[in-house]
C-alpha positions as CSV (number, residue, x, y, z in Angstrom):
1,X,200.9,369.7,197.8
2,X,199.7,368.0,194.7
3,X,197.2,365.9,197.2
4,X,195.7,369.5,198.2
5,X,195.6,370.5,194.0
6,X,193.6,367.8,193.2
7,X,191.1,368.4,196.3
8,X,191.4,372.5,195.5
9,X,191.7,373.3,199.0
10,X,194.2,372.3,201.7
11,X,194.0,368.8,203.4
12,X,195.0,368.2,206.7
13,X,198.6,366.3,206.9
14,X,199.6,363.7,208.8
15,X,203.3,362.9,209.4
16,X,205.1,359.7,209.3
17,X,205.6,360.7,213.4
18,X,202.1,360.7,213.4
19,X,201.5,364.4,213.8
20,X,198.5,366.0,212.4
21,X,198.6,369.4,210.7
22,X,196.1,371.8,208.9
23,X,196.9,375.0,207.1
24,X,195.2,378.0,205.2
25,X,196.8,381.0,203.8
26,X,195.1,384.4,203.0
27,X,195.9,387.5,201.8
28,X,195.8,388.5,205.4
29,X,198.8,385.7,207.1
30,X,198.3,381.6,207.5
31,X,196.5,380.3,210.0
32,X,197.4,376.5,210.8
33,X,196.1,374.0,213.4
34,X,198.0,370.9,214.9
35,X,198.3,368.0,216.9
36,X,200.9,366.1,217.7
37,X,200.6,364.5,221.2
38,X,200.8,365.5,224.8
39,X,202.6,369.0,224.2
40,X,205.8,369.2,226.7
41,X,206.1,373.1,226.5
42,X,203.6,375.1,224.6
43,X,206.0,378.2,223.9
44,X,208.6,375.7,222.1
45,X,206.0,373.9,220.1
46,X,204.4,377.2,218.8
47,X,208.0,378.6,217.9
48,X,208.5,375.6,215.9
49,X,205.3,375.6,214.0
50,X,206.0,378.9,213.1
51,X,209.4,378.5,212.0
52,X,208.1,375.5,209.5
53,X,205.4,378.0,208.3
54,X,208.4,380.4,207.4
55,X,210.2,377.9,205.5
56,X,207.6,376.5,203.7
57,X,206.3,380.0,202.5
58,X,209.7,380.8,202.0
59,X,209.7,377.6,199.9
60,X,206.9,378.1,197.9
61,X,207.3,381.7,197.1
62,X,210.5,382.5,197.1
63,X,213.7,380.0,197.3
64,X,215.4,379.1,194.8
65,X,219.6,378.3,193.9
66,X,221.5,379.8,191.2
67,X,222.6,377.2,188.8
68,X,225.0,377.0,186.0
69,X,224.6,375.8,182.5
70,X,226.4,372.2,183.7
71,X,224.1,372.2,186.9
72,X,226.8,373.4,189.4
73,X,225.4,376.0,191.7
74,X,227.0,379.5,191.3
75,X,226.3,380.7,194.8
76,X,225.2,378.8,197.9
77,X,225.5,381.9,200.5
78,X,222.5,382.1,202.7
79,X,222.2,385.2,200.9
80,X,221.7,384.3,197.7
81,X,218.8,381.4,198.3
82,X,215.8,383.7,198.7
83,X,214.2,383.1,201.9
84,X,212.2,385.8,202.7
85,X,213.0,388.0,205.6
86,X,211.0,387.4,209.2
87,X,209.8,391.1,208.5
88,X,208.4,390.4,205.1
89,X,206.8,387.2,206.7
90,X,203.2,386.9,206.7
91,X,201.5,386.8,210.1
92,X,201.1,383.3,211.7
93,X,198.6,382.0,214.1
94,X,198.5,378.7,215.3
95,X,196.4,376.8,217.0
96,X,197.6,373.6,219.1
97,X,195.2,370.9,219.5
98,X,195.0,368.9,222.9
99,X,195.9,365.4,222.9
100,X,196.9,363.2,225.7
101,X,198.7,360.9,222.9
102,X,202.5,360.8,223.0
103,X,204.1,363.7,222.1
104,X,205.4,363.5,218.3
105,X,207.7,366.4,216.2
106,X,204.6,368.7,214.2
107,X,207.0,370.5,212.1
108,X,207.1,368.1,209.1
109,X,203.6,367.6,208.7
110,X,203.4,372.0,209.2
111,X,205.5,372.5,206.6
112,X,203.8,370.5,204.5
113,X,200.6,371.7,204.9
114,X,201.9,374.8,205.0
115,X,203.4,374.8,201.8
116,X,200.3,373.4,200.0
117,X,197.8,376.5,201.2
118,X,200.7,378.7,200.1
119,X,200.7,377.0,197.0
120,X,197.0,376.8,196.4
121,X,196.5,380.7,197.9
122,X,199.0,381.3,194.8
123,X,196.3,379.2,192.1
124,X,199.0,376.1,191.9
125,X,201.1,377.3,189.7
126,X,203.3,374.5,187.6
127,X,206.7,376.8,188.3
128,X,208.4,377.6,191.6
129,X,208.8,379.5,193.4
130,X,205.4,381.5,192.6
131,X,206.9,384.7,194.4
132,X,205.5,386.7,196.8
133,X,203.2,388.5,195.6
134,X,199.5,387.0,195.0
């Protein structure tokens, strides 16, 4: 994310696994384009790419855990973290690179790329999570 600051716009991400991803988010959903390998079914790969986008816009915008004044959490329900609904998600579309490279996991490097459009969309802001609104 900070990588992505300093440029002022989003930078692809490449994974310790070696997976490649790119992300943008708009007022109008994310849009994020990845590669990592030879992709064994392209229905699973997709799903998972999408569930990283929803945790790190989730992440950015709207996690957080309730803390005490001595640092022990007051609540660790699902509930009570903030991850934003599937119906208040933001529409995703991703695009899947070919590659005939070994396949590799792409989530990490979507979240992370993920997470630093959100951020940028949202103007960096030094406190998180930024919320949803823009």
């Amino acid at each position: 994310m900070l990588r992505a600051a300093l440029a002022g716009s989003p930078l692809p991400v490449v994974s310790p696994a070696g997976a490649e991803a790119e992300a943008e988010a708009t007022d109008e959903g994310i849009s994020l384009r990845v590669r990592c390998g030879r992709v064994l079914d392209e229905v699973t790969l997709r799903s998972y790419c999408i569930g990283a986008a929803h945790m790190a816009y989730s992440w950015v915008t709207s996690e957080s855990l309730a803390v005490g004044t001595d640092g022990v959490p007051l609540d660790l329900t699902i509930r009570s973290f903030g991850i934003v609904r599937p119906a208040d998600m933001p529409p995703v579309s991703v695009t899947i690179d070919p590659s005939d490279d070994e396949p590799v996991p792409g989530s990490d490097a979507v979240f992370a790329a993920v997470a630093a459009a959100v951020w940028l969309h949202h103007g960096t802001p030094t406190d998180l999570p930024v919320g949803q609104q823009k």
